[in-house]
VEXMIFI-672242 format. One line per 2 residues: for each residue z, x, y of N, C-alpha, C. Coordinates in steps of 0.2 Angstrom, whole numbers, plus 5000, padded with zeros to 4 digits. Last residue first. Layout:
BEGIN
Z:X:Y:Z:X:Y:Z:X:Y  ... .
END
This chain:
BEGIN
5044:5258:5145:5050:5264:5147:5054:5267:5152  5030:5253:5152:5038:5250:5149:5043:5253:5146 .
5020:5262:5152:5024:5260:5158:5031:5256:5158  5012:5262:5139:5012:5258:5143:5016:5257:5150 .
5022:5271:5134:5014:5273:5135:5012:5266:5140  5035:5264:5130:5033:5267:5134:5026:5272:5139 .
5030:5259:5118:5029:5253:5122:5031:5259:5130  5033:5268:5107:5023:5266:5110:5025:5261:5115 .
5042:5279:5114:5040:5276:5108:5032:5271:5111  5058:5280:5126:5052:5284:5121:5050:5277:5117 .
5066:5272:5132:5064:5277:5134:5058:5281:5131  5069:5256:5129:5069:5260:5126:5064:5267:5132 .
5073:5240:5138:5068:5243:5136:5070:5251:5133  5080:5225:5137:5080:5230:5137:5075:5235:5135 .
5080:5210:5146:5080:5213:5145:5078:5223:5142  5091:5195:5146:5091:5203:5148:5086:5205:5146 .
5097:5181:5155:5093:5183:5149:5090:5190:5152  5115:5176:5156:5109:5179:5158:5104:5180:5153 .
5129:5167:5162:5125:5168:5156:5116:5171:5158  5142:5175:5168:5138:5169:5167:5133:5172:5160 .
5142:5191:5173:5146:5185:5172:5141:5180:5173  5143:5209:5169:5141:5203:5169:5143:5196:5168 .
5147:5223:5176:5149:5218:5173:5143:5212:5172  5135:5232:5182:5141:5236:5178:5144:5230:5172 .
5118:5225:5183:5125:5226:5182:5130:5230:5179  5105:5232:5177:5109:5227:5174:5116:5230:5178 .
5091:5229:5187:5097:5234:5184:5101:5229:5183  5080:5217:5187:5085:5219:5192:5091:5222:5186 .
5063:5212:5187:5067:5215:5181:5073:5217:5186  5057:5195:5189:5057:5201:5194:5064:5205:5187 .
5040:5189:5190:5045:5191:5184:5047:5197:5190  5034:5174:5200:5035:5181:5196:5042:5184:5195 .
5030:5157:5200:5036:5163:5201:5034:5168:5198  5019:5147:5214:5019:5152:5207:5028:5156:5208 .
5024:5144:5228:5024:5139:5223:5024:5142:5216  5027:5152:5240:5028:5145:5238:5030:5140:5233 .
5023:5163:5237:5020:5159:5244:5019:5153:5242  5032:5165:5223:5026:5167:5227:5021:5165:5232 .
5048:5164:5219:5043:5161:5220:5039:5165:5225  5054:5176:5205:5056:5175:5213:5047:5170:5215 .
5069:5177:5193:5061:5175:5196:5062:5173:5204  5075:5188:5182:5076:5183:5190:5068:5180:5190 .
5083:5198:5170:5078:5195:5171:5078:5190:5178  5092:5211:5169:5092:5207:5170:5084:5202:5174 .
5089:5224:5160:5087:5224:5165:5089:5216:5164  5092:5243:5152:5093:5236:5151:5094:5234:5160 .
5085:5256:5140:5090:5252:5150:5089:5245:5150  5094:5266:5128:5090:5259:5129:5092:5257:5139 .
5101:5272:5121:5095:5275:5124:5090:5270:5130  5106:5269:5112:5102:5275:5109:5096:5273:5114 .
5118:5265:5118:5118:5273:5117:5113:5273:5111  5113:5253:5121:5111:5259:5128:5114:5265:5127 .
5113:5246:5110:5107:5245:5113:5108:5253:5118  5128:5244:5110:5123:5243:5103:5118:5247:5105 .
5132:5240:5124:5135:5246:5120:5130:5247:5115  5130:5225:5124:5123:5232:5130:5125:5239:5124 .
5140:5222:5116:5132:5220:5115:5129:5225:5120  5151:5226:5121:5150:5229:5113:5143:5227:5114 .
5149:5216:5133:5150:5226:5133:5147:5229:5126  5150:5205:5128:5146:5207:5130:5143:5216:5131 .
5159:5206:5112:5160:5205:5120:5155:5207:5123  5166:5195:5097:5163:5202:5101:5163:5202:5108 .
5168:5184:5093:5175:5190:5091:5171:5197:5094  5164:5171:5094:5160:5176:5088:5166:5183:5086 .
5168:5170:5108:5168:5165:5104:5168:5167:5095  5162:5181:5115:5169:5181:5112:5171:5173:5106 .
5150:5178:5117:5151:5184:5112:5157:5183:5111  5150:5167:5127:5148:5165:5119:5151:5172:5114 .
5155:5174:5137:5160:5168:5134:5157:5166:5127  5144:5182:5139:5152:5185:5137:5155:5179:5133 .
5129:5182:5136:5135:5178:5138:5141:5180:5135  5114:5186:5136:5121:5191:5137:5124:5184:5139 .
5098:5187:5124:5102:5182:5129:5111:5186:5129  5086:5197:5126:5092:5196:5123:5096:5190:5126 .
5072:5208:5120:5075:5203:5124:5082:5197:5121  5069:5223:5117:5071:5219:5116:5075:5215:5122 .
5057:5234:5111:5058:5231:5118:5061:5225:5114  5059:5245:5098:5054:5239:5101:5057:5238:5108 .
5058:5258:5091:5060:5258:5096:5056:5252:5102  5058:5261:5077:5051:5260:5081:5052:5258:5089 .
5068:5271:5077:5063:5273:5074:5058:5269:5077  5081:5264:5081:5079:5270:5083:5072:5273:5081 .
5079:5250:5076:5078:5252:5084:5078:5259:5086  5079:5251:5064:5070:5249:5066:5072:5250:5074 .
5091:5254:5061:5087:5261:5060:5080:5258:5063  5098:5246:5068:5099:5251:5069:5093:5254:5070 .
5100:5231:5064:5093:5234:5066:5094:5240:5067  5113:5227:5062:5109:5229:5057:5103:5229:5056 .
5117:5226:5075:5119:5234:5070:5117:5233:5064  5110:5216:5080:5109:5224:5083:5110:5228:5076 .
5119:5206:5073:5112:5208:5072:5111:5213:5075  5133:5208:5077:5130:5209:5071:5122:5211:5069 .
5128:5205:5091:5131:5211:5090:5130:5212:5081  5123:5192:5091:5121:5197:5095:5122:5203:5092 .
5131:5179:5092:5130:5183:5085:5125:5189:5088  5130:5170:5102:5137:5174:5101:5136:5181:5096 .
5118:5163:5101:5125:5161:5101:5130:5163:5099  5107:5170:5098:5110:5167:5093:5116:5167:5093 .
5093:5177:5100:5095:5172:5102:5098:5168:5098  5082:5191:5102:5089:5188:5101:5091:5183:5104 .
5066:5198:5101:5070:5191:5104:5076:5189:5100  5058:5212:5101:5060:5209:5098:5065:5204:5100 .
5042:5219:5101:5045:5214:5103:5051:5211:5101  5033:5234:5094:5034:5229:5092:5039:5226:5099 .
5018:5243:5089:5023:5241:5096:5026:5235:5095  5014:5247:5075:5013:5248:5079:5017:5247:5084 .
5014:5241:5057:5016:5245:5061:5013:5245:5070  5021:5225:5051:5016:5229:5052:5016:5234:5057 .
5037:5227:5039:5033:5221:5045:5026:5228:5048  5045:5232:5029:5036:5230:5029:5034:5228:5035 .
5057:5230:5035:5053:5238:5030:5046:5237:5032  5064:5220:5041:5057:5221:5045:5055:5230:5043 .
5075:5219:5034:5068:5211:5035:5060:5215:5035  5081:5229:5033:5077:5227:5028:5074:5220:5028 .
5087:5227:5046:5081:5232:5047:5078:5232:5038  5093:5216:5048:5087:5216:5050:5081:5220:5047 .
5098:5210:5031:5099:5213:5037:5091:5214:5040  5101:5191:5030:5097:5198:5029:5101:5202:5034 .
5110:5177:5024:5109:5180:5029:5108:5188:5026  5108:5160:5021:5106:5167:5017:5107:5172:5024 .
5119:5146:5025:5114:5151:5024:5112:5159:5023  5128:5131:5023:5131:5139:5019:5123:5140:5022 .
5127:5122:5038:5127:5124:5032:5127:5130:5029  5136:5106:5046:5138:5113:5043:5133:5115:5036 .
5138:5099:5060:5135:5100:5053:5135:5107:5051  5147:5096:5072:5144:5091:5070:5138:5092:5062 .
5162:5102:5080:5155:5105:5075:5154:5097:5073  5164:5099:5098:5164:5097:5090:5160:5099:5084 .
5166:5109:5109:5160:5104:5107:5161:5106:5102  5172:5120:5117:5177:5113:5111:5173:5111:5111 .
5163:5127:5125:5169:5121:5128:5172:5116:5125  5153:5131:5110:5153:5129:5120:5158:5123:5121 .
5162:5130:5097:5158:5128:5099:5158:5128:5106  5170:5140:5084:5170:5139:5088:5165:5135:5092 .
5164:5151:5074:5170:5145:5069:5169:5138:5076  5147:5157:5072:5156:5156:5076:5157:5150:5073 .
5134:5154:5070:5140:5159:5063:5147:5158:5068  5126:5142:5078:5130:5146:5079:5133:5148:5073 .
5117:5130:5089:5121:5132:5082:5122:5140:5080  5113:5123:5098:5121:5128:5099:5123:5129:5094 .
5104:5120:5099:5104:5124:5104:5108:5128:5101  5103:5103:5092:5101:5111:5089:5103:5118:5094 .
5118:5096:5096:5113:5099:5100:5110:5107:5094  5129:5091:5091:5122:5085:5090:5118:5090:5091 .
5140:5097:5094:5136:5091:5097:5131:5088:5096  5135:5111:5084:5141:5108:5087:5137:5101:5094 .
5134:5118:5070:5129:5114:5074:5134:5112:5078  5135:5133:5060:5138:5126:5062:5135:5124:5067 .
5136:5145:5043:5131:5139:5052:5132:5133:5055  5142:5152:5036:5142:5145:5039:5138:5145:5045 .
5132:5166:5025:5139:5164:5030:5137:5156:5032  5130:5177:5012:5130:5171:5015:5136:5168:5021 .
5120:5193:5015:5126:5188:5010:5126:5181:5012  5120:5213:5021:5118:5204:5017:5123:5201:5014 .
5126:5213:5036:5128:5216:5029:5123:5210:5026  5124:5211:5051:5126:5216:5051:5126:5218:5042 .
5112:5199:5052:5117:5202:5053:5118:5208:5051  5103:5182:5053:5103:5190:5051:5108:5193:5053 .
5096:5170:5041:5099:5174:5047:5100:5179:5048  5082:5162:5037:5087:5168:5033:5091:5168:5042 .
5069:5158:5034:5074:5153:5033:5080:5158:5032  5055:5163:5040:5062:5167:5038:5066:5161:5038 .
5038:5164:5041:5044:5159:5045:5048:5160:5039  5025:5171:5052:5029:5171:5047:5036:5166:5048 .
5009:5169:5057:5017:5166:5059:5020:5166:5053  4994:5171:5055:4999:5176:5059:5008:5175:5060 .
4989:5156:5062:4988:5161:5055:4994:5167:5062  4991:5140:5064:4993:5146:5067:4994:5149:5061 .
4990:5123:5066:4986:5129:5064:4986:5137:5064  4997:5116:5071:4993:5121:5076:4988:5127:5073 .
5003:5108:5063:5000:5105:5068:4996:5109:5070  5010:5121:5055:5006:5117:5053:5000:5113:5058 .
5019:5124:5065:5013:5128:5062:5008:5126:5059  5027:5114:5065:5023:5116:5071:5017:5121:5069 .
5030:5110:5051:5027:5106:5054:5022:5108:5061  5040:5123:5052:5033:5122:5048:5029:5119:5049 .
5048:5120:5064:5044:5126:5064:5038:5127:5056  5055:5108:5055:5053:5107:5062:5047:5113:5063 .
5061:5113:5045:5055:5109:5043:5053:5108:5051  5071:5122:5053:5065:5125:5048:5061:5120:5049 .
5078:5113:5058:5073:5117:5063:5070:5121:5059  5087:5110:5047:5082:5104:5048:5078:5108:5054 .
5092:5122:5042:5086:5119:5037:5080:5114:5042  5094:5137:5050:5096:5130:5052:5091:5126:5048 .
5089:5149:5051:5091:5149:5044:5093:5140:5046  5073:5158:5058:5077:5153:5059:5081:5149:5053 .
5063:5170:5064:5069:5169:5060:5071:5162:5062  5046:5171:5064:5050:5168:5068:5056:5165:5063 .
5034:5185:5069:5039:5183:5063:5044:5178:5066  5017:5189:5071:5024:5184:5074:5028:5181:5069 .
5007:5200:5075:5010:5197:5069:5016:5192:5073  4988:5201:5079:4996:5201:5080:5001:5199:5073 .
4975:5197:5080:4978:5203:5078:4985:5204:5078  4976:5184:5086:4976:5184:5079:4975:5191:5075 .
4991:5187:5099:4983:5184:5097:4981:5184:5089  5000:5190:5106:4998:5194:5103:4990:5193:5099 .
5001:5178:5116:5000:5183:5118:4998:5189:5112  5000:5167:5104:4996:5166:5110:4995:5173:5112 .
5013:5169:5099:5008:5170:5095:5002:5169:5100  5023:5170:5113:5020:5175:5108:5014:5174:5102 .
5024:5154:5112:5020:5159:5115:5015:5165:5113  5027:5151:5100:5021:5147:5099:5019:5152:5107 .
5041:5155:5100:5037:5157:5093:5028:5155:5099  5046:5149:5109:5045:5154:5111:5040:5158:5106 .
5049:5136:5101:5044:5137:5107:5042:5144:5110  5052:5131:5090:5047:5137:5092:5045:5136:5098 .
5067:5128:5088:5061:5123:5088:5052:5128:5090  5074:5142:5082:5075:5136:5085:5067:5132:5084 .
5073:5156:5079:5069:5153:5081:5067:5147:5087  5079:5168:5079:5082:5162:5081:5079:5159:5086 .
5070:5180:5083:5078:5180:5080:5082:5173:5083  5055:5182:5082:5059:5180:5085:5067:5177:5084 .
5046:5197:5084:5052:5195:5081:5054:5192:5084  5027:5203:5085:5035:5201:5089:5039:5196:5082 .
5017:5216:5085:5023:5212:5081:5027:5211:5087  5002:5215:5094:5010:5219:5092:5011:5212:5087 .
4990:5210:5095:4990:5216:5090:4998:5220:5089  4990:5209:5112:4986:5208:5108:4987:5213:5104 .
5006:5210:5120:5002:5214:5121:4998:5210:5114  5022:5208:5131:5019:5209:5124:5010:5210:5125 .
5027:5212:5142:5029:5216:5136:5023:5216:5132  5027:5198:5151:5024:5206:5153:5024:5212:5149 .
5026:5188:5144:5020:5192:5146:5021:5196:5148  5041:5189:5144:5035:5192:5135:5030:5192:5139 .
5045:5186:5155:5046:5193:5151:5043:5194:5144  5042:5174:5156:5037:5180:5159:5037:5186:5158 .
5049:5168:5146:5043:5169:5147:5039:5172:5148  5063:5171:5154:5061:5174:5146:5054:5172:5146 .
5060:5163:5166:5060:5171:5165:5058:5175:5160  5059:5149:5160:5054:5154:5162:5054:5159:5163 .
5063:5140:5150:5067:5146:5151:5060:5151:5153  5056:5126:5145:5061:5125:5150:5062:5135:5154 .
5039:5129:5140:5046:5130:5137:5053:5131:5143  5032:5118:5146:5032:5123:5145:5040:5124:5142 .
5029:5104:5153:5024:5106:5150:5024:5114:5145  5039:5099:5160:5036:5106:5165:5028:5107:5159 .
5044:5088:5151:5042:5085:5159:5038:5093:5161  5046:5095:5138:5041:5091:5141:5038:5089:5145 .
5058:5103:5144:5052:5106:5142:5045:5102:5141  5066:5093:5144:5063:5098:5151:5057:5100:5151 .
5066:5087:5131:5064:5081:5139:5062:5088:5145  5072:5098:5126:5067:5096:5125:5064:5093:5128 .
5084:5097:5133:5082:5104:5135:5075:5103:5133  5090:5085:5130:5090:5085:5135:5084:5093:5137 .
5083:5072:5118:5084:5080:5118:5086:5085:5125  5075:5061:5119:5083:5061:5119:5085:5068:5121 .
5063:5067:5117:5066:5065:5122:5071:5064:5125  5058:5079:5107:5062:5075:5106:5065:5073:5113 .
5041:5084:5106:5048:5086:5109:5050:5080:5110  5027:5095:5100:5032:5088:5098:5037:5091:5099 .
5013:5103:5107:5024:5103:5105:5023:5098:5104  5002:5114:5106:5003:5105:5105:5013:5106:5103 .
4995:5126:5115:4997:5124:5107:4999:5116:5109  4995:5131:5128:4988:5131:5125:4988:5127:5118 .
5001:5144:5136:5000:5143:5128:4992:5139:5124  5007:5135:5144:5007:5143:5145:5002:5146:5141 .
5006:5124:5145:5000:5123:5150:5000:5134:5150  5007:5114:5127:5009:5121:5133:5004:5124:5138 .
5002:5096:5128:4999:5104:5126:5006:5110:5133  5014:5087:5120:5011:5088:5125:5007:5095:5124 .
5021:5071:5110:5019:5080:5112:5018:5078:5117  5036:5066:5108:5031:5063:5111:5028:5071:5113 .
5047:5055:5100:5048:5063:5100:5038:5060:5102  5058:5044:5111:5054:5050:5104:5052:5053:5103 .
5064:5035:5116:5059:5037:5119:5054:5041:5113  5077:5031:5118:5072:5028:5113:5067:5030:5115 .
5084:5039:5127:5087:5039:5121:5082:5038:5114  5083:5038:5141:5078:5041:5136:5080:5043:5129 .
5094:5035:5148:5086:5033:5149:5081:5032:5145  5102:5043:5143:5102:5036:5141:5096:5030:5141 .
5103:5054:5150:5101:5055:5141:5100:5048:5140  5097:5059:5165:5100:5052:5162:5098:5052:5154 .
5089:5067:5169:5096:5072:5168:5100:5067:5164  5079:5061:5176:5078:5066:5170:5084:5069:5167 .
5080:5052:5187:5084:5050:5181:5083:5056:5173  5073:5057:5197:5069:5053:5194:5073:5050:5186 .
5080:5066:5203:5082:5060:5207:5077:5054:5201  5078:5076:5194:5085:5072:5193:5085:5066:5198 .
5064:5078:5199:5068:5078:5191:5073:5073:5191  5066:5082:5212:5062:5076:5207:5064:5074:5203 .
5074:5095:5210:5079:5088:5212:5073:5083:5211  5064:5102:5204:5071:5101:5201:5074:5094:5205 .
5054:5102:5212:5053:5100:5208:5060:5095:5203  5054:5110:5227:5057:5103:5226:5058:5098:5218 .
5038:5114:5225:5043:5115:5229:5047:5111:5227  5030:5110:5210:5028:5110:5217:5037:5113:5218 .
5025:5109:5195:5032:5115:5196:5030:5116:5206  5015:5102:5189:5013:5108:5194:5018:5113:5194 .
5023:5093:5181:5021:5099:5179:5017:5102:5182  5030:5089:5193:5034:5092:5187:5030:5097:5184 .
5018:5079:5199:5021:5084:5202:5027:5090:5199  5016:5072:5187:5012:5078:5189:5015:5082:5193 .
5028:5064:5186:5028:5070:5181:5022:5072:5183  5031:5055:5195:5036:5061:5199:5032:5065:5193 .
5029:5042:5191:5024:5045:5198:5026:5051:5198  5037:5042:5177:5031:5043:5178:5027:5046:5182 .
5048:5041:5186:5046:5045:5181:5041:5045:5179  5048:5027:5187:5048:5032:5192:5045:5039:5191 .
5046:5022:5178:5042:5022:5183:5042:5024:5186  5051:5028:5162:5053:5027:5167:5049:5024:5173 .
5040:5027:5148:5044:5030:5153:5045:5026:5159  5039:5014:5136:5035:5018:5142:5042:5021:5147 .
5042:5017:5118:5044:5014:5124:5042:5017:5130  5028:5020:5106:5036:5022:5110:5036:5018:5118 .
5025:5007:5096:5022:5010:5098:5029:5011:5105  5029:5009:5077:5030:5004:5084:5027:5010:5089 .
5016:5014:5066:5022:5015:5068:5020:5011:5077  5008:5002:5053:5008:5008:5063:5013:5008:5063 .
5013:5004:5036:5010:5001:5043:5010:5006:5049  5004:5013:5025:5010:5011:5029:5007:5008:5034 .
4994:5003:5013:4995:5010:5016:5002:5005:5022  5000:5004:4994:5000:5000:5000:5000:5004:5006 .
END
């Protein structure tokens, strides 16, 4: 019996509506649009569903969950909400590298870099979270994408198995800490395999490699079990630094730069600054002695093929 049509999704807002070309231009003012247009209201858009769009970066096709509040952003802009990390993979990555994306979450950042490295590249994207595995198959699938590895595995310091907790509801914030942002109630829990890095990436293909941390506190374990692929292929790593998450895990953001800049590594706080108006460029600003709040850094190496290019 074939199935029936699925009901057809509820029409956005009105408002909302008039306001989303101007969103995804990214005009002057865009943000308070947003919110004057109820984009911040979870309630508006509860029933709304999961609804693509093509990446105006990229070029690929997202399905994003509206309810979702960081997925609704990403929807409204057409791009993956976190644009400095963004511009910092265009300005790293290159046709033909390898990048590693360590937590991967729903691919966005995946679906870049496959774009930038192109069909000579390689794009490995870690994600141990089951139900954002089937999420990142489906994405590869819809898009067709040769060159995408997908690691149902975590990473860390020893192999074995550890808890993965989801806390609020929100895939964003699933975490190896016992703990969740501001008491947010764990909400799912599962046993997953966890590798070390640097035996994920024995085999990965040779040349300038990329590598994307993003995993809620667990930073420092994964470093120290990249050692030997950080002293020997000496990639370019982009990091997310929040002290409050690293403690939450039992590390501190200091042990996190510490891992990276005694062999060697400078590390740069990511910014964007608008362009006569309205484009933003990638601005790289020395990392601070301390860091407070939550930043996305990245670190570049002194030696090795990505120095050849001026990224050292």
């Amino acid at each position: 019996m074939p199935r029936p049509p699925a009901a057809p999704a509820p029409p956005l807002p009105r408002l909302f509506r008039c306001v989303l070309p101007w969103l995804r231009r990214e005009w002057p003012m865009w943000g308070r649009l947003y919110a004057l247009a109820g984009g911040n209201d979870a309630r508006r858009f509860a029933d709304m569903g999961v609804r693509n769009v093509v990446g105006k970066l990229h070029g690929y096709v997202m399905p994003l969950d509206l309810a979702n509040w960081s997925e609704r952003l990403s929807w409204s802009l057409a791009r993956y909400h976190d644009l400095p990390l963004q511009l910092a993979l265009q300005h790293v990555l290159r046709p033909g590298d390898c990048f590693v994306d360590i937590g991967a979450n729903i691919g966005m950042v995946t679906l870049l870099a496959r774009h930038l490295v192109g069909p000579s590249g390689h794009v490995m994207a870690c994600e141990p979270n089951p139900r954002l595995r089937a999420r990142l198959e489906d994405l590869v699938a819809l898009n067709r994408l040769a060159g995408v590895e997908l690691v149902a595995k975590a990473l860390g310091e020893a192999p074995g198995t550890a808890e993965l907790r989801e806390f609020a509801g929100h895939t964003g914030w699933g975490s190896l800490a016992a703990r969740g942002p501001d008491g947010a109630a764990t909400t799912a829990v599962w046993q997953v395999p966890v590798v070390r890095g640097d035996d994920l990436l024995a085999a990965a293909p040779a040349g300038p490699m990329v590598v994307k941390i993003d995993v809620e506190g667990f930073e420092v374990p994964v470093l120290r079990g990249l050692q030997t692929t950080l002293a020997k292929r000496a990639p370019a790593v982009l990091v997310e630094v929040a002290d409050a998450h690293q403690r939450r895990a039992g590390h501190s953001a200091a042990a996190l730069r510490g891992e990276l800049e005694r062999l060697g590594y400078r590390g740069y706080e990511l910014r964007t600054q608008r362009r006569l108006g309205f484009a933003r460029r990638l601005q790289l600003v020395p990392l601070a002695a301390e860091v407070h709040g939550e930043i996305d850094a990245l670190f570049l190496p002194q030696d090795g093929p990505l120095a050849a290019r001026g990224l050292g």
